[in-house]
Each structure stands twice: as C-alpha cells, then as structure tokens.
Backbone as a ProteinNet text record, in pm:
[ID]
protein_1_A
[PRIMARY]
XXXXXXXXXXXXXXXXXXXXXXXXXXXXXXXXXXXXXXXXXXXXXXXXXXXXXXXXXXXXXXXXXXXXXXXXX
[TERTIARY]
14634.9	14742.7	14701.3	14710.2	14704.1	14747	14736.9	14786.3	14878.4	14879.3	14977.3	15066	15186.8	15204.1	15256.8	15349.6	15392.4	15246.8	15135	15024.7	14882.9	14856.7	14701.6	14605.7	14640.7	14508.7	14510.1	14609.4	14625	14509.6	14444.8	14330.3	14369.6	14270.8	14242	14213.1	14297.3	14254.9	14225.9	14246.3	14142.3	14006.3	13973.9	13838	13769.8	13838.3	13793.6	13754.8	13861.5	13795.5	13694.5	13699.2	13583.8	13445.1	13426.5	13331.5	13278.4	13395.4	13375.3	13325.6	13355	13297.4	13203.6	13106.4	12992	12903.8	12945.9	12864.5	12984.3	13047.4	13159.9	13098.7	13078	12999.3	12852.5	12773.3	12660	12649.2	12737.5	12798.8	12862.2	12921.5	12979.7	12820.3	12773	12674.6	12562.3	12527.5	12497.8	12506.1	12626	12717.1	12726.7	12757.6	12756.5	12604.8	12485.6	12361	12300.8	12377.7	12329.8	12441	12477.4	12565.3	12533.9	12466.4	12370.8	12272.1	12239.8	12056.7	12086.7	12189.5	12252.9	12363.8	12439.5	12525.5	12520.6	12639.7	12642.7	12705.2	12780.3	12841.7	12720	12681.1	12627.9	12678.4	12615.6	12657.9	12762.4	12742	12784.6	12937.2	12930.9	13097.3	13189.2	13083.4	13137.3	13151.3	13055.6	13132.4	13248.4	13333	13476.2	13508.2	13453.4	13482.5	13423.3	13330.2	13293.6	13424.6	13489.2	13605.9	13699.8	13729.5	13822.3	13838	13712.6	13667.7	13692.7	13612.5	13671.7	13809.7	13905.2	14021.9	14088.1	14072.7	14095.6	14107.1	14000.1	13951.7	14040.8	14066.1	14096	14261.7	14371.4	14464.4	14478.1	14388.3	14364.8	14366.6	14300	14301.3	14401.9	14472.9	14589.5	14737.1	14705.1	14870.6	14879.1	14831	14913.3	14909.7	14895.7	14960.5	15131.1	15106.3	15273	15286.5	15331.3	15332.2	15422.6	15450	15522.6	15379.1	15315.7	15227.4	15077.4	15051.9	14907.1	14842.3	14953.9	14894.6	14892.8	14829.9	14823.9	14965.2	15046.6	15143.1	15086.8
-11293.5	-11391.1	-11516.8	-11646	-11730.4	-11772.2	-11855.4	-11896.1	-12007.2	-12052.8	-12148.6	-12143.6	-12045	-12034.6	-12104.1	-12226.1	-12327	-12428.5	-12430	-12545.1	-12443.5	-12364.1	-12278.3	-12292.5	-12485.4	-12605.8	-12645.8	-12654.8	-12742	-12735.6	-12796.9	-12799.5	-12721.6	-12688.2	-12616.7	-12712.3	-12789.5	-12907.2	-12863.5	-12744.2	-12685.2	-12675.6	-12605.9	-12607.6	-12729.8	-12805.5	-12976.1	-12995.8	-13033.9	-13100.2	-13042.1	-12868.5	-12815.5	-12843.6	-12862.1	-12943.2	-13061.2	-13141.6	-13252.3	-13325	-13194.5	-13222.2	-13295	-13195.8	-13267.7	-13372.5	-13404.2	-13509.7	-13676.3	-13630.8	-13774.2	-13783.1	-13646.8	-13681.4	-13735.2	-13721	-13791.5	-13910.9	-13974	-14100	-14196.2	-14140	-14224.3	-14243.2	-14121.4	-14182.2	-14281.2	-14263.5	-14373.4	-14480.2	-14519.2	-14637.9	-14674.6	-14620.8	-14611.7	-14681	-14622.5	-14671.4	-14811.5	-14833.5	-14908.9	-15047.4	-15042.5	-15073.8	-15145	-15049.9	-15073.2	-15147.4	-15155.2	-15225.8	-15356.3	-15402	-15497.1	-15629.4	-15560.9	-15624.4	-15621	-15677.7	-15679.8	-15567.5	-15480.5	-15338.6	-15229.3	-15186.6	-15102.9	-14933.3	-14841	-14697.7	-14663.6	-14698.8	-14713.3	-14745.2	-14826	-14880.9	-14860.7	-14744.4	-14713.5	-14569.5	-14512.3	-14338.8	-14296.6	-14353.8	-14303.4	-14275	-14334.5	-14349	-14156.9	-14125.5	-14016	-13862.1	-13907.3	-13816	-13851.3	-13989.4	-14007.9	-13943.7	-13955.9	-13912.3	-13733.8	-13677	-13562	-13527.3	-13583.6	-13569.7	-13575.3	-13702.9	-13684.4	-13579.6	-13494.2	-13420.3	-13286.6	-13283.4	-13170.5	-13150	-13265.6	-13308.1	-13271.6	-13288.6	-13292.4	-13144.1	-13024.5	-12915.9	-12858.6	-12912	-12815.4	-12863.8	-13009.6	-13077.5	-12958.4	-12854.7	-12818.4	-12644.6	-12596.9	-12517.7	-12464.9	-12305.6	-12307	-12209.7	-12324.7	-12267.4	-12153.6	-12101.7	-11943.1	-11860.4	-11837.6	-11720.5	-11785.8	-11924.5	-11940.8	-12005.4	-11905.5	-11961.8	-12087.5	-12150.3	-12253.6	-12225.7	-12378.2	-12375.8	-12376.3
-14331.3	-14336.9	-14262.8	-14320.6	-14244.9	-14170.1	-14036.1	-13877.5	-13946.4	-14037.7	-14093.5	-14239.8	-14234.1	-14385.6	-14459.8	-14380.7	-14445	-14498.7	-14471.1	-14518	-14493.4	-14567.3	-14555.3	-14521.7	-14576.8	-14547.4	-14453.5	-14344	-14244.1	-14158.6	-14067.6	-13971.8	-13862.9	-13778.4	-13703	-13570.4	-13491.3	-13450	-13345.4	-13244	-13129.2	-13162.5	-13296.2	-13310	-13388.6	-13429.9	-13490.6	-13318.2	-13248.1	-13108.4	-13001.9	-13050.2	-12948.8	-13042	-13189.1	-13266	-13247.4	-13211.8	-13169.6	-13068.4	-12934	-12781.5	-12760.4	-12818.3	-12764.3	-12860.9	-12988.2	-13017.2	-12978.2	-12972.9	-12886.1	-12761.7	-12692.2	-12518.9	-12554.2	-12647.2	-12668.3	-12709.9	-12779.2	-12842.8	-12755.4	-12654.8	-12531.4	-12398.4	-12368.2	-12331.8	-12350.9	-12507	-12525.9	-12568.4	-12550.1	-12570.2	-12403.8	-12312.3	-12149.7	-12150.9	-12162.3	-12141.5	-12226.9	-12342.1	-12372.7	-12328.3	-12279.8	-12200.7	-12092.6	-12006.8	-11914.4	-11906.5	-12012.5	-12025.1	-12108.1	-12173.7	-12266	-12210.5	-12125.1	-12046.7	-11875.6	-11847.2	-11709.2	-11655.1	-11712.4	-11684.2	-11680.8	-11527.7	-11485.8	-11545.8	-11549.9	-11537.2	-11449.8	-11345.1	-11227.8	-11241.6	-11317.1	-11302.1	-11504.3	-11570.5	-11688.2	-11710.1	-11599.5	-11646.4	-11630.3	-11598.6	-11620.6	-11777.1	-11834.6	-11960.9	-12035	-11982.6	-12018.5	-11977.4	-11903.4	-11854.4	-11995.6	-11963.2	-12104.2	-12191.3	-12311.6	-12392.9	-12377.3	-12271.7	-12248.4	-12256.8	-12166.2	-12170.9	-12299.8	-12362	-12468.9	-12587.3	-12600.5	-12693	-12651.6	-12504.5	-12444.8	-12489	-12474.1	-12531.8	-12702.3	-12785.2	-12905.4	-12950.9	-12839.4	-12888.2	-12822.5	-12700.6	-12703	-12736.7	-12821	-12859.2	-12953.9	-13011.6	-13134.1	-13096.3	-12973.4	-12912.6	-12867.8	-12925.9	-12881.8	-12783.4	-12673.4	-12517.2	-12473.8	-12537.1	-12533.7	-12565.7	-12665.4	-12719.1	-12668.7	-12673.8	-12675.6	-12815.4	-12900.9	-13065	-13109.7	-13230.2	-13240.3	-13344.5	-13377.6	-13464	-13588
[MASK]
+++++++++++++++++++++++++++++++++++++++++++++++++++++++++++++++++++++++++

C-alpha cells in the first residue's frame, strides 16, 4: 500500500532532500570558494551560508512529517 493514497505519485520529499544533501553542500562550497578567490568576500566571512543550505534541506525533509507517528503525510 502506498504512504500516500490520496496521490501514489506524490514525492517523497525526506528522501528528495536527504538526495539532495550533499550535492547542494558541494555546490555551495564551491560557490563559497570561488567566492573567495573572485571577490572581496573571504571564506571566512561566507560559511555561514553552508549551515543555511543545510538547514534548509533539513526543514524540507521534515515539513511533511506527521508529528504524532513520525510518518510522512
């Protein structure tokens, strides 16, 4: 039975964003580094941005959680 019976198709957006992790964390780093070597914004003063991105994704896989069971909706 599917985890969704109203839409069969619907996505799986915990595992879209745990897919997603890590080539967004490779994509921000080097966007961060080139960054670095291109402009006046050091590393130094752009890795925050790498939490973001994290955070982000992290948000993404548990907005469609239902906080009673764990399950996804």
């Amino acid at each position: 039975m599917s985890p969704h019976p109203e839409n069969p198709l619907s996505p799986d957006y915990a595992a879209l964003a745990r897919a997603l992790r890590g080539p967004a964390i490779m994509i921000t780093l080097g966007l961060l580094f080139l960054l670095n070597n291109f402009t006046r914004f050091g590393f130094e003063e752009t890795w925050p941005a790498i939490l973001i991105v994290v955070g982000a994704l992290s948000l993404i896989g548990y907005g469609r959680r239902d906080p009673r069971s764990g399950d996804l909706r």
